[in-house]
gemmi code that builds the backbone of each chain (N, CA, C; Angstrom):
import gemmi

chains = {
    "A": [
        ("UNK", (6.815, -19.013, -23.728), (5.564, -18.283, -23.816), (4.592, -18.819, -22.772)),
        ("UNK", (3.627, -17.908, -21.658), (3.419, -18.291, -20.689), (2.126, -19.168, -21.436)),
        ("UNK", (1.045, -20.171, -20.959), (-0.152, -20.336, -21.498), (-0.824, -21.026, -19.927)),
        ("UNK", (-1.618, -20.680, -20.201), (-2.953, -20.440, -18.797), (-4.158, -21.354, -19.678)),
        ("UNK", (-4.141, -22.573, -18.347), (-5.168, -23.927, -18.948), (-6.230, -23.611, -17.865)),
        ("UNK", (-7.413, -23.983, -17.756), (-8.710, -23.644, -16.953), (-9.073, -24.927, -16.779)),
        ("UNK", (-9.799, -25.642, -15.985), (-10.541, -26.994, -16.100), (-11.320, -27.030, -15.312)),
        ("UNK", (-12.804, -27.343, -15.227), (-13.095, -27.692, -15.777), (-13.605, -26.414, -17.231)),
        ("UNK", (-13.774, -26.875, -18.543), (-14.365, -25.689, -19.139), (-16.142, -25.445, -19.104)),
        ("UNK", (-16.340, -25.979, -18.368), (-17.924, -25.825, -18.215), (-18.430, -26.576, -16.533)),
        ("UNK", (-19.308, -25.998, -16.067), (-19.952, -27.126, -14.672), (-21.035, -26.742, -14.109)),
        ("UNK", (-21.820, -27.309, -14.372), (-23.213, -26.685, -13.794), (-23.625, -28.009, -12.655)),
        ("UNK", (-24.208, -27.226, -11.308), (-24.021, -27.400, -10.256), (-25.516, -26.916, -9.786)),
        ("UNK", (-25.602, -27.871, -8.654), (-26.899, -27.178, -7.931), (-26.470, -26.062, -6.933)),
        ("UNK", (-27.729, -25.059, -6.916), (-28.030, -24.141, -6.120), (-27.106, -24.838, -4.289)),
        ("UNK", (-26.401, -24.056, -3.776), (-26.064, -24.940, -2.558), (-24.512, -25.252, -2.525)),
        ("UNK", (-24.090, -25.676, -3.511), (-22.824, -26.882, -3.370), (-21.722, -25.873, -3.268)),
        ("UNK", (-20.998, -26.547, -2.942), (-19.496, -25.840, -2.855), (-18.574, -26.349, -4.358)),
        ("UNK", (-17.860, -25.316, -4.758), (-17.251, -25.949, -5.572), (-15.811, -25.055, -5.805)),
        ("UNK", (-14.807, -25.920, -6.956), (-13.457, -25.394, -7.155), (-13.458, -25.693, -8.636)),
        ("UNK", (-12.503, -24.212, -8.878), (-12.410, -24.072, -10.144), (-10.978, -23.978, -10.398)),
        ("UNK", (-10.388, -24.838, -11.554), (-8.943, -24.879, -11.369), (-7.979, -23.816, -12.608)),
        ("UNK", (-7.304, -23.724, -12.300), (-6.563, -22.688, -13.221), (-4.655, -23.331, -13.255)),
        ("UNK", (-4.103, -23.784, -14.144), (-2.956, -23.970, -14.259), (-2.221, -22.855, -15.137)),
        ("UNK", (-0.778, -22.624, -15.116), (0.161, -21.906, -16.031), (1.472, -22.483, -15.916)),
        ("UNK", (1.891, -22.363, -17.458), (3.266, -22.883, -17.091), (4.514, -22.546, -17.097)),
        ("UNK", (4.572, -21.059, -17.024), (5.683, -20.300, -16.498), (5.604, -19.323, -15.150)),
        ("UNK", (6.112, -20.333, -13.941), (6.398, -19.717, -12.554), (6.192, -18.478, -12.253)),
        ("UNK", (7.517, -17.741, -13.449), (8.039, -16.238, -12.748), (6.611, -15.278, -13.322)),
        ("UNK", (5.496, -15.646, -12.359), (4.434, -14.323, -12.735), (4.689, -13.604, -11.589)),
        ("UNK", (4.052, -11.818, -11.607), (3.929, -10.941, -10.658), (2.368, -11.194, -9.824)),
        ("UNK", (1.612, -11.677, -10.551), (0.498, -12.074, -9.167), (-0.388, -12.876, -10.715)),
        ("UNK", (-1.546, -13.097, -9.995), (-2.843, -14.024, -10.901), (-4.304, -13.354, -10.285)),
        ("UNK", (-4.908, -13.476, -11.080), (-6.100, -12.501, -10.918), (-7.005, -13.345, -11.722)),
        ("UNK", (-8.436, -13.336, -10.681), (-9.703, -14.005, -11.096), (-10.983, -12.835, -11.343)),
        ("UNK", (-11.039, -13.166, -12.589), (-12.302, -12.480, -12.993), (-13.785, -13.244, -13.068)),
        ("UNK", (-14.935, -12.614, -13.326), (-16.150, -13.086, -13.729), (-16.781, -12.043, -14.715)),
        ("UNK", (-17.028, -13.102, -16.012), (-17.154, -11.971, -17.126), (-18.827, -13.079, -17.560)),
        ("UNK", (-20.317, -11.924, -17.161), (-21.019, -11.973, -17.614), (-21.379, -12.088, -19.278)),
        ("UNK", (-22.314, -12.643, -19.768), (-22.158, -12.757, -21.159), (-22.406, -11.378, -21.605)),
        ("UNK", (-22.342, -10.659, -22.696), (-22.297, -9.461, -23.435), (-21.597, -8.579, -22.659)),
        ("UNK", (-20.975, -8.689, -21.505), (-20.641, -7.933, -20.362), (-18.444, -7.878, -20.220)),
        ("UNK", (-18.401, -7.171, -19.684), (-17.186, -6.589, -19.180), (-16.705, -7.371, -18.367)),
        ("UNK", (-15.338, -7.647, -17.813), (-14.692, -8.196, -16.800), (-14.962, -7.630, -15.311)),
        ("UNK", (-15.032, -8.087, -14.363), (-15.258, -7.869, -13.197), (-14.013, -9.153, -12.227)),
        ("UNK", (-12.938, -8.098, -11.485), (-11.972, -8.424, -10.877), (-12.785, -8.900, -9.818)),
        ("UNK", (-12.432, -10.240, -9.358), (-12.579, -11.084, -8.253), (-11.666, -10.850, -6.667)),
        ("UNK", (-10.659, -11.396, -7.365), (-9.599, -11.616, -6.452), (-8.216, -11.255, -6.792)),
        ("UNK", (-7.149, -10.712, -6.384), (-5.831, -10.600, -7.039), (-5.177, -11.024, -5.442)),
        ("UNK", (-4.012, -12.441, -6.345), (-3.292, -12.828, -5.615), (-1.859, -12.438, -5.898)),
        ("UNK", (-0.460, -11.799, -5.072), (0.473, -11.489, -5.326), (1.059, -12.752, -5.448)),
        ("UNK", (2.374, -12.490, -6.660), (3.461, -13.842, -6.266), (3.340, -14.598, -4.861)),
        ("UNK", (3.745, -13.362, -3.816), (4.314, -13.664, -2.692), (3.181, -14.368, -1.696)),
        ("UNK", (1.838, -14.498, -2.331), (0.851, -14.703, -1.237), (0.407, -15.846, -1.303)),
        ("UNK", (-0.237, -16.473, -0.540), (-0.777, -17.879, -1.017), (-1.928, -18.145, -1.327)),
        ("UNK", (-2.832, -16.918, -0.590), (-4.627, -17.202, -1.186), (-4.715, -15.659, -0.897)),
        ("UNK", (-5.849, -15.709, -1.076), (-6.867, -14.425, -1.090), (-8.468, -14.582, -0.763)),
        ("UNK", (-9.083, -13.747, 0.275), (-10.490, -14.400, 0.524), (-11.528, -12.921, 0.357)),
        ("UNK", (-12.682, -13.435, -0.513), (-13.559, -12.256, -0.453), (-14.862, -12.665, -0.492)),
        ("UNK", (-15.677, -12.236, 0.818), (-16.935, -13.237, 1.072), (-16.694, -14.981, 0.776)),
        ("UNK", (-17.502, -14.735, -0.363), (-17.695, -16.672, -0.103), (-16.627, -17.069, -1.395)),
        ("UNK", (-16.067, -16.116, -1.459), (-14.910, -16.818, -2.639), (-13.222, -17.019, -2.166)),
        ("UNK", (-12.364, -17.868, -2.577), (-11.439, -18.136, -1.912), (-10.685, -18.679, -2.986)),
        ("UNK", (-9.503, -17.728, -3.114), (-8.766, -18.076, -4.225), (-7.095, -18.527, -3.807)),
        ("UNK", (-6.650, -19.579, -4.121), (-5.267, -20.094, -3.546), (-4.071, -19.911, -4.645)),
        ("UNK", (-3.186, -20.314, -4.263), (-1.310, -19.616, -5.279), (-0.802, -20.580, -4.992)),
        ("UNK", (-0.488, -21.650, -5.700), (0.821, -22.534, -5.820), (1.772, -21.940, -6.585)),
        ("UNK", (2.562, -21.179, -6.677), (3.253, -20.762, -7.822), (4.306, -21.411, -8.244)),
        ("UNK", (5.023, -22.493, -7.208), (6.301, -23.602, -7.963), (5.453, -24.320, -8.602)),
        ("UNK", (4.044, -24.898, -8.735), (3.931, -25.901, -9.125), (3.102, -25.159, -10.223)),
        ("UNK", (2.509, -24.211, -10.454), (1.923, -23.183, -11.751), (0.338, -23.722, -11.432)),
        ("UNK", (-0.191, -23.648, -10.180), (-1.494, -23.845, -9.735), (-1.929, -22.771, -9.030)),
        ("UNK", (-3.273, -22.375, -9.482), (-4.382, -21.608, -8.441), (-6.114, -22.726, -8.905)),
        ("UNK", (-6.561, -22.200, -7.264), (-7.881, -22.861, -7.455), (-8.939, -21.319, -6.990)),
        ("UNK", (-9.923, -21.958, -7.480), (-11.056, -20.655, -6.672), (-11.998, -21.467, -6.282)),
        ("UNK", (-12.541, -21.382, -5.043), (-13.389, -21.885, -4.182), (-14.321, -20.900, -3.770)),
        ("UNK", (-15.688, -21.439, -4.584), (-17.055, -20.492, -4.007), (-17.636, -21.601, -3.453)),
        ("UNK", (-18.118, -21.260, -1.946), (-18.825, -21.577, -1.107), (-20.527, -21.169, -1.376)),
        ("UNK", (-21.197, -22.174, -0.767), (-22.761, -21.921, -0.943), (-22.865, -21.572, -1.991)),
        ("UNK", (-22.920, -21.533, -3.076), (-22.917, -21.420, -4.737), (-24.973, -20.824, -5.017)),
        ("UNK", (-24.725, -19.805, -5.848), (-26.258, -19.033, -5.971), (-26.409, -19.053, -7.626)),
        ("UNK", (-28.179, -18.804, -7.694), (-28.092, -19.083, -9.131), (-27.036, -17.469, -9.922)),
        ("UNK", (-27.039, -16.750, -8.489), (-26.310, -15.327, -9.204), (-25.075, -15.223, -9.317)),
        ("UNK", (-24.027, -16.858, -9.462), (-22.893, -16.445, -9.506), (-22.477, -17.428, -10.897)),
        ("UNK", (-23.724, -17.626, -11.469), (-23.821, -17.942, -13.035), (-23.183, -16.988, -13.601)),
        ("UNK", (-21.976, -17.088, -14.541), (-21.084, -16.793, -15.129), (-20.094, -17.568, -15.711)),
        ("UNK", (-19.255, -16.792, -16.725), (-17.951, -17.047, -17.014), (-16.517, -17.153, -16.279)),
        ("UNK", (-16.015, -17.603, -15.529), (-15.099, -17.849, -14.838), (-13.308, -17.514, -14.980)),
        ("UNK", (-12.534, -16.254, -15.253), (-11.645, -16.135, -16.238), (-10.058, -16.052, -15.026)),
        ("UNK", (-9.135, -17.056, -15.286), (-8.189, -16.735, -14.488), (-6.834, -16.201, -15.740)),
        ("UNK", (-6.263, -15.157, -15.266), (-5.169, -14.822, -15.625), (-4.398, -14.215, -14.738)),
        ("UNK", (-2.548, -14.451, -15.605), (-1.326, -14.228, -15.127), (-0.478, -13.098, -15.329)),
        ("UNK", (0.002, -12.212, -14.772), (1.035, -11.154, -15.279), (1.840, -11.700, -14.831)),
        ("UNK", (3.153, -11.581, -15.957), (4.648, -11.439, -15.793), (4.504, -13.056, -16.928)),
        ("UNK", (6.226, -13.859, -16.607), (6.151, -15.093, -16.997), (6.401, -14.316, -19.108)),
        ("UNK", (7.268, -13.270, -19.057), (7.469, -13.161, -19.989), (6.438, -12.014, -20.470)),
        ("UNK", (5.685, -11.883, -20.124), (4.439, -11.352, -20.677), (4.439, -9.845, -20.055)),
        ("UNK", (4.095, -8.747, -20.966), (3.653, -7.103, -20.575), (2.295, -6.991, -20.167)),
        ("UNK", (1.571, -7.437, -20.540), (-0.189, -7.557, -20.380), (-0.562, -9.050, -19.293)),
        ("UNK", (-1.865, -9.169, -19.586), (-2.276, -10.650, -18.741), (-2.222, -11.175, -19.649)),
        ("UNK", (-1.757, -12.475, -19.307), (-2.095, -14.049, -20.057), (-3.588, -14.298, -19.476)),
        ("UNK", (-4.597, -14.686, -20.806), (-5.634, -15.368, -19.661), (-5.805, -16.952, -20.089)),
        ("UNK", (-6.709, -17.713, -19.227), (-7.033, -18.330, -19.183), (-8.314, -18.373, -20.395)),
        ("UNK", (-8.941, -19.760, -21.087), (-10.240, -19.460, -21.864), (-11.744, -19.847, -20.741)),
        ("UNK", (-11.304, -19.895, -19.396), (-12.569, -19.580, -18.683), (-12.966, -20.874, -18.875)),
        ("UNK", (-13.676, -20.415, -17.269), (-15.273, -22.320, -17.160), (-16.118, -21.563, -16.941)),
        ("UNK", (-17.225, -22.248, -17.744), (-18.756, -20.822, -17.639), (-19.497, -21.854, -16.511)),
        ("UNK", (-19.691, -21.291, -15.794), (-20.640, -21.633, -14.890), (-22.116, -21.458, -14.954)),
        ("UNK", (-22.727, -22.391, -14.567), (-24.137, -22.507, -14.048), (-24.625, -23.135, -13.029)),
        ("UNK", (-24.982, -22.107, -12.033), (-25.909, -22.687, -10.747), (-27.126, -22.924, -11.028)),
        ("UNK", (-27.566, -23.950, -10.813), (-29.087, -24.438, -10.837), (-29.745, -24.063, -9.677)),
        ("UNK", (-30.819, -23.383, -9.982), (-31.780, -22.909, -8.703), (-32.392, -23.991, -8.056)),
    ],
    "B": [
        ("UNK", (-16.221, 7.594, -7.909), (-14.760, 6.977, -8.882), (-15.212, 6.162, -10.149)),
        ("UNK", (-15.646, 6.783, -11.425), (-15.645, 6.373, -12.078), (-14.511, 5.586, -12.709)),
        ("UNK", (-15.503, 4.274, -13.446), (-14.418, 2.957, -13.753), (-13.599, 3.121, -15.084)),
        ("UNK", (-13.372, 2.165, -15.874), (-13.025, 2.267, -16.723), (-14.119, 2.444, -17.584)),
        ("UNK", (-13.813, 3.516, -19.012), (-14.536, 3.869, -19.470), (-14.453, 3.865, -21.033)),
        ("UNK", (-15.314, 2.759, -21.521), (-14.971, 2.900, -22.738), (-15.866, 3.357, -24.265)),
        ("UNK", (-16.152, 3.568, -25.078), (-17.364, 4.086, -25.999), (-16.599, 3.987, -27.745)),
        ("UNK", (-17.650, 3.650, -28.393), (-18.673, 3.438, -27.941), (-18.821, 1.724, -27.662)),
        ("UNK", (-20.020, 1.464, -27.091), (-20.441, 0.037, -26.634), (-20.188, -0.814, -27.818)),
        ("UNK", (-21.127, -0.428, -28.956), (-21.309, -1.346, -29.903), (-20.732, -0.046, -31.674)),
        ("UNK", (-20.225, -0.960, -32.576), (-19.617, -0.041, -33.285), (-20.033, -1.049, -34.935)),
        ("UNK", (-20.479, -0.772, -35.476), (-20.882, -1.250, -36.991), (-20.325, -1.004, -37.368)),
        ("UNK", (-18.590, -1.690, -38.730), (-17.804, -0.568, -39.709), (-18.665, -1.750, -40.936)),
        ("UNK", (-18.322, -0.973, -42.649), (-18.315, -1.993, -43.275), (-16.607, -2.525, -43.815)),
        ("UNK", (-16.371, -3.557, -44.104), (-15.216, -3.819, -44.627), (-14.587, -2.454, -45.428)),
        ("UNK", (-13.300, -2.407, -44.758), (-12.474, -1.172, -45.589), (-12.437, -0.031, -45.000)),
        ("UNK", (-13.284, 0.195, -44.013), (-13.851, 1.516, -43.225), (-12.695, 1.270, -41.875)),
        ("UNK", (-12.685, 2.564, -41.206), (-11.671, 2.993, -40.142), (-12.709, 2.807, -38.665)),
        ("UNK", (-11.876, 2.083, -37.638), (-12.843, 2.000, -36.210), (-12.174, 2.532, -35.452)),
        ("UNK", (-12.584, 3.415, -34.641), (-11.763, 4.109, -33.798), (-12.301, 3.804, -32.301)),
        ("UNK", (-11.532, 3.115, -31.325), (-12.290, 2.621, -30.042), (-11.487, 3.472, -28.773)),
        ("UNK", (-12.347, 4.116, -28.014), (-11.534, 4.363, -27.177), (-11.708, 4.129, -25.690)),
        ("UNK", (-11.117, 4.567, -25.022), (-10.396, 4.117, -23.369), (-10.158, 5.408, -22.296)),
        ("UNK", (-11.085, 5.530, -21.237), (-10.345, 6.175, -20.186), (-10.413, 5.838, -19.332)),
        ("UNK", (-8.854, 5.574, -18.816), (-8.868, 5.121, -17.107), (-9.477, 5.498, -16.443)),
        ("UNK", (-9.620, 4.671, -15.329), (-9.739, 5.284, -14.273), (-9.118, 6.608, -13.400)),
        ("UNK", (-9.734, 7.127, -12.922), (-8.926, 8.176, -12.392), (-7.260, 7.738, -11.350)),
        ("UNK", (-6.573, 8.538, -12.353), (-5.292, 7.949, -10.991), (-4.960, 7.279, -11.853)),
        ("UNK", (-5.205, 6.542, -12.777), (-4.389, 5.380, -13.552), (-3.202, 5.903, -14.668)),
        ("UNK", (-2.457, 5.334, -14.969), (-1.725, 5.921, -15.438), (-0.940, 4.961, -17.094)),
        ("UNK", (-1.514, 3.872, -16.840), (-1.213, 2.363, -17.445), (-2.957, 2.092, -18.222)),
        ("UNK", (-2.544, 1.743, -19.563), (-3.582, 1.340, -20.353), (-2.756, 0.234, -21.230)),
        ("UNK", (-3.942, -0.965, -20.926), (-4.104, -2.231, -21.728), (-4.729, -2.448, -22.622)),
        ("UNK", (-4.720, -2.758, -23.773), (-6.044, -3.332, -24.449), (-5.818, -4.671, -24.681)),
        ("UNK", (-6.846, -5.458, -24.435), (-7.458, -6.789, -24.943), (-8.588, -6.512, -26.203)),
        ("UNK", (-8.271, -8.112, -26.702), (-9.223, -8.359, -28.132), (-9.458, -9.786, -27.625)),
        ("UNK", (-11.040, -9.999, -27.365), (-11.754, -11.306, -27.379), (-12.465, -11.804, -28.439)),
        ("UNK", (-11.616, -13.037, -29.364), (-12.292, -13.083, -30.560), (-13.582, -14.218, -30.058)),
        ("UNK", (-14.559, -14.530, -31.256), (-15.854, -15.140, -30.842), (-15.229, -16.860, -30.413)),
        ("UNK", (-15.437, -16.842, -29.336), (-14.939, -18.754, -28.546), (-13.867, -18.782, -28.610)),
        ("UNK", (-13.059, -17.389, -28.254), (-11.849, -17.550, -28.023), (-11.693, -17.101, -26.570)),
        ("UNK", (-10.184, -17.022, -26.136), (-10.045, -16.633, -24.837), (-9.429, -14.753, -25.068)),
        ("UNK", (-9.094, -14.332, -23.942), (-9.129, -12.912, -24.534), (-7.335, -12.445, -24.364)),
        ("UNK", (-6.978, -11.925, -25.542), (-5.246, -12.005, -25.872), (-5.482, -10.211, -25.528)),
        ("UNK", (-3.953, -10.188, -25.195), (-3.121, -9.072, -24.866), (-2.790, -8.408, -26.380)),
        ("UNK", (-3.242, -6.921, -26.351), (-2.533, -6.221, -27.611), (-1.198, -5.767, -27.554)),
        ("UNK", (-1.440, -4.363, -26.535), (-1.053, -3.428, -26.083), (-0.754, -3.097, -24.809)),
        ("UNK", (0.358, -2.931, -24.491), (0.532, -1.540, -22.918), (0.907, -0.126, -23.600)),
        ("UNK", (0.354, 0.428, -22.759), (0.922, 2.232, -23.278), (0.822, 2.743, -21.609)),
        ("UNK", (1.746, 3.828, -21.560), (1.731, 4.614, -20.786), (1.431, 6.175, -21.209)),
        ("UNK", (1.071, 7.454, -20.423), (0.716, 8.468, -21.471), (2.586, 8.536, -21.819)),
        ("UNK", (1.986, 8.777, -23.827), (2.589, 9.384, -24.393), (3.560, 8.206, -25.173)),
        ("UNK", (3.371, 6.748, -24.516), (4.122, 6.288, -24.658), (3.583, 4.458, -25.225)),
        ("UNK", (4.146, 3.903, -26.250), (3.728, 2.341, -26.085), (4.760, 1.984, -25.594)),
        ("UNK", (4.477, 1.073, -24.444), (5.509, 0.364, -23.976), (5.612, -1.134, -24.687)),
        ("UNK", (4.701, -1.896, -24.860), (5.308, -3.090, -25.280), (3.530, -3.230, -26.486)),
        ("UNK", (4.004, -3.810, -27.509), (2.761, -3.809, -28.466), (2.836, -5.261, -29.247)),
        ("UNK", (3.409, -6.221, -28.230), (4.080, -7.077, -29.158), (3.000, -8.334, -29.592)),
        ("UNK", (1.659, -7.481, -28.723), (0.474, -8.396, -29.356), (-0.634, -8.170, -30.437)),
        ("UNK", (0.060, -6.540, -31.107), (-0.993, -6.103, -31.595), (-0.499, -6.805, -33.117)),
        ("UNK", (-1.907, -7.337, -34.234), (-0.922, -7.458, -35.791), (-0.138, -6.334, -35.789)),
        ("UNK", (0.278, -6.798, -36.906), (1.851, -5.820, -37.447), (0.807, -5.317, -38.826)),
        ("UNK", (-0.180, -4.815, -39.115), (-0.586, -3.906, -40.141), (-1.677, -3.545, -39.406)),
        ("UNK", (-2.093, -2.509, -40.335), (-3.880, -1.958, -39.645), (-4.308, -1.284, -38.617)),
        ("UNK", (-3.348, -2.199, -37.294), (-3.782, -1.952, -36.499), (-2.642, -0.751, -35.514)),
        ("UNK", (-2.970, 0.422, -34.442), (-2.649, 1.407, -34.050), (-2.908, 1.696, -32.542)),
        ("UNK", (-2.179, 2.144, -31.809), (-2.570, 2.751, -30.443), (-2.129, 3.874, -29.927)),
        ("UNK", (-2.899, 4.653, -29.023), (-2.092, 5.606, -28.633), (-2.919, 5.955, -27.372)),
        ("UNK", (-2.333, 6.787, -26.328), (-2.412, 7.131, -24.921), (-1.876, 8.738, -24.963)),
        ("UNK", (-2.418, 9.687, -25.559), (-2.158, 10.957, -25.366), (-2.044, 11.946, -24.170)),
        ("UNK", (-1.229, 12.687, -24.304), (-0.721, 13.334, -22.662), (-2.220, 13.920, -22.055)),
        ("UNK", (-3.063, 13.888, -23.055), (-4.660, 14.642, -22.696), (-5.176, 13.773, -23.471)),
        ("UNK", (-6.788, 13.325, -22.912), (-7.613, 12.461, -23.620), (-7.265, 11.411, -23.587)),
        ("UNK", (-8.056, 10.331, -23.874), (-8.657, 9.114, -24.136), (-7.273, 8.274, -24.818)),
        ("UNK", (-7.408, 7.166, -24.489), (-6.628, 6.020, -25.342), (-7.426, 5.685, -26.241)),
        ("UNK", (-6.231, 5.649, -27.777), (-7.624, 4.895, -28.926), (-6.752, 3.995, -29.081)),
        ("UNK", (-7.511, 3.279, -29.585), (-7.470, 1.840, -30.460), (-7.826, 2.128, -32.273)),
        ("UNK", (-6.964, 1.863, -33.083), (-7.161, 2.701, -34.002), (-6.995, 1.031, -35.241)),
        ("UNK", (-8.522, 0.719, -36.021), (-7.713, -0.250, -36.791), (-8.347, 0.319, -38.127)),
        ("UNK", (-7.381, 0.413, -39.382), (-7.577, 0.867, -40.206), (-8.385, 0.038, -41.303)),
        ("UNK", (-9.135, -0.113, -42.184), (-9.526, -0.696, -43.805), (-10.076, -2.260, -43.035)),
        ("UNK", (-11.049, -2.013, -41.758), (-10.857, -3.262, -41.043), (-12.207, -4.694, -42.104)),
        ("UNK", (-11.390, -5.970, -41.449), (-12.080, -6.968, -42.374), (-12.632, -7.791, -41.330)),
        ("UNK", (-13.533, -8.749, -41.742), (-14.392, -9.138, -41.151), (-14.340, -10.067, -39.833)),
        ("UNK", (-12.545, -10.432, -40.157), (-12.315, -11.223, -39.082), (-11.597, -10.435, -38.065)),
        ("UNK", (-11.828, -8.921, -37.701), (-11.790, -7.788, -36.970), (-12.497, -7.841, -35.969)),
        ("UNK", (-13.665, -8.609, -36.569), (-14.928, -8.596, -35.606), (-15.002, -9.280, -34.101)),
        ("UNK", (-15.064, -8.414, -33.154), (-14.337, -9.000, -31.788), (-15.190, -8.201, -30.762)),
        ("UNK", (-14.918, -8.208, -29.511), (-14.810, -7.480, -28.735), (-13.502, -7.192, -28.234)),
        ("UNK", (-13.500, -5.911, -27.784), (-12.364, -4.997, -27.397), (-12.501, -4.407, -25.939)),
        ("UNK", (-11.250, -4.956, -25.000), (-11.724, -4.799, -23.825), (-10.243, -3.469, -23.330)),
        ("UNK", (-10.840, -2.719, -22.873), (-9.319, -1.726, -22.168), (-9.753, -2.094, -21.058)),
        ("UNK", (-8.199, -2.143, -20.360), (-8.096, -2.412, -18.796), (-7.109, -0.936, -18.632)),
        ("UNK", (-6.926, -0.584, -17.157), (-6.383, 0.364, -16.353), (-5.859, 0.006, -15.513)),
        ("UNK", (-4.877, 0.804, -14.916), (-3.978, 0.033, -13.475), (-2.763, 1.186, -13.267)),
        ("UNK", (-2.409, 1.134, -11.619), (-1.823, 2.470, -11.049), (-0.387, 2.288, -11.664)),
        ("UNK", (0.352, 3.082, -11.585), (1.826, 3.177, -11.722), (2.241, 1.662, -11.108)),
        ("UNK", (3.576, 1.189, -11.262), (3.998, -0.052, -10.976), (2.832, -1.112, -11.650)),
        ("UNK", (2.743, -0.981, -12.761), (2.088, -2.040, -13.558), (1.778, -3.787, -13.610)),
        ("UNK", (2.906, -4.032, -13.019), (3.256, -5.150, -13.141), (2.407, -5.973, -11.577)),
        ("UNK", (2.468, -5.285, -10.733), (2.116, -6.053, -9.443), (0.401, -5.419, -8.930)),
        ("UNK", (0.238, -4.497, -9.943), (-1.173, -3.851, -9.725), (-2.087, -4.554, -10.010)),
        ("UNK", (-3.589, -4.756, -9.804), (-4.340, -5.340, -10.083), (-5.159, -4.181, -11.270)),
        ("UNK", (-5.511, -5.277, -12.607), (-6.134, -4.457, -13.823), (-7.856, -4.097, -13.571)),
        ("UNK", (-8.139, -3.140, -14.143), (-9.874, -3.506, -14.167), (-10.111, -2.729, -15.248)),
        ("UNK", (-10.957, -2.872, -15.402), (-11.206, -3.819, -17.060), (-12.360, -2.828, -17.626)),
        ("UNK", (-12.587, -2.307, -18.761), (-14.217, -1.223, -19.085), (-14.741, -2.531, -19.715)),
        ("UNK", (-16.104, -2.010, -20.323), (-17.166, -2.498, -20.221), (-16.870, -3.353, -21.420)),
        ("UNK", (-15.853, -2.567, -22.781), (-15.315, -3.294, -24.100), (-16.252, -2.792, -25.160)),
        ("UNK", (-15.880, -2.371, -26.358), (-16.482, -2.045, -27.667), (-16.846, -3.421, -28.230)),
        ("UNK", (-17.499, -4.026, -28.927), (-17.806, -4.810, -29.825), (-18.203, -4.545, -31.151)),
        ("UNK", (-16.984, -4.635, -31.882), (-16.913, -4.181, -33.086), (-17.725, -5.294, -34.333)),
        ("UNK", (-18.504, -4.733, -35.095), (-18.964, -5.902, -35.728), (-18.482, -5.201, -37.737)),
        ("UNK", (-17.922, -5.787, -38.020), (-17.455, -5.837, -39.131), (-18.111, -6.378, -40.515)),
        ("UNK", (-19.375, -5.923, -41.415), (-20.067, -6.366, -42.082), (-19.459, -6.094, -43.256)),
    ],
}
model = gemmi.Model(1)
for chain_id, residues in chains.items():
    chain = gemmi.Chain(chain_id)
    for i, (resn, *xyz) in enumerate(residues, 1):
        res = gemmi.Residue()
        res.name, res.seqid = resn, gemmi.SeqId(i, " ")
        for name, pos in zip(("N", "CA", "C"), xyz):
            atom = gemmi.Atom()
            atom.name, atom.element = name, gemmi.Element(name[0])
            atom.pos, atom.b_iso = gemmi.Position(*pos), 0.0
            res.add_atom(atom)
        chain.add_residue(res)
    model.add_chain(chain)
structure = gemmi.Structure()
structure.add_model(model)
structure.setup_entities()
C-alpha cells in the first residue's frame, strides 16, 4: 500500500528566503507526482505535475524535483511572499493505487 | 474553460438524512475522482468512475455510501442515513482520457456538516 510522508509538517519563514519542501513515498512504480496548494476553506490548486519519466518540473519561482528509485520529490520556492502562505499537498498516482495517494501537507507561513 | 465544478459549497444534513454531492468536469474530461478530507486528516481516495462506469471504488466504505457518473449530467456522490462522523469535506477531481499519467484538478469540494 503506497503511503506519502511530507516533512517538514509546518514552517514559517521570513518574507525573502528560499526554501524546500520534502515529500517521500514508498512505492516506486507511480505514473507521475503532483504538487498542490490548498488554501484554508479552499479547493486544491495543481502546482506542478511531474511524469515518472522526468526529473523536475519548473513554474515561475517554484521548482519541483523526481527521485523516483529512491521515493523522493522536493519543491523549491524561491523568494518566498507572504502570498504563498498555504497548505502544501504532495501526491502520487499509480504504486498500486486508482486515485492519488496524498501526502498530509506542510502548511506554510511567510512572514511579511 | 470552466473548472471543475462542484455544488453545493456547503451542505447541512441532520443524522439519518440523505446528501447528495455533485461533480462536473471539466469540459473534455472524461475521468471523475472523488476525495474525502476528514477534519486533520490528509485527503483519501474514494472513487474513479468513468461515464457510465465505476472503475475502481475500493476506497469508498462498503455501506451508505454510492457513486455514479451518468452518460448525461453531473457525477454524484450519494451517502445515505449519514452520521456525524460523515462530516468532511468532499473534493471531485477531473482528468482527460488516459487517467493514469494525466494531471487531476480538483473543484472547489462540498463540506458536508452532519448535525
Amino acid at each position: 500500500k503506497q503511503e506519502v510522508t511530507q516533512i517538514p509538517a509546518a514552517l514559517s519563514v521570513p518574507e525573502g528566503e528560499n526554501l524546500v519542501l520534502n515529500c517521500s513515498f514508498t512505492d516506486s512504480a507511480i505514473y507521475n507526482l503532483q504538487w498542490f496548494r490548498q488554501d484554508p476553506g479552499k479547493g486544491l490548486t495543481s502546482l506542478l505535475l511531474i511524469q515518472s519519466s522526468q526529473r523536475e518540473q519548473t513554474s515561475g519561482r517554484l521548482n519541483a524535483s523526481l527521485d523516483k528509485s529512491s521515493g523522493r520529490s522536493t519543491l523549491y520556492i524561491a523568494a518566498s511572499q507572504p502570498g504563498d502562505s498555504a497548505t502544501y499537498l504532495c501526491a502520487v498516482s499509480g504504486g498500486g493505487a486508482d486515485g492519488l495517494t496524498f501526502g498530509k501537507g506542510t502548511h506554510l507561513i511567510i512572514q511579511p | 474553460n470552466a473548472g471543475v465544478m462542484q455544488n453545493p459549497r456547503h451542505l447541512v444534513r441532520r443524522r439519518g438524512q440523505e446528501a447528495r454531492l455533485r461533480c462536473s468536469p471539466m469540459k473534455g474530461h472524461s475521468h471523475v475522482y472523488w476525495y474525502r478530507q476528514l477534519p486533520e486528516e490528509g485527503l483519501k481516495f474514494m472513487v474513479y468512475l468513468q461515464k457510465e462506469n465505476i472503475i475502481d471504488e475500493s476506497g469508498m466504505p462498503k455501506e451508505r455510501f454510492s457513486a455514479e457518473f451518468p452518460k448525461e449530467g453531473p457525477s454524484i456522490l450519494r451517502i445515505q442515513q449519514v452520521v456525524r462522523g460523515d462530516s468532511a469535506a468532499y473534493f471531485c477531481a477531473s482528468s482527460l482520457p488516459g487517467a493514469f499519467r494525466n494531471e487531476q484538478f480538483f473543484g472547489p469540494g462540498t463540506r458536508l456538516t452532519v448535525l
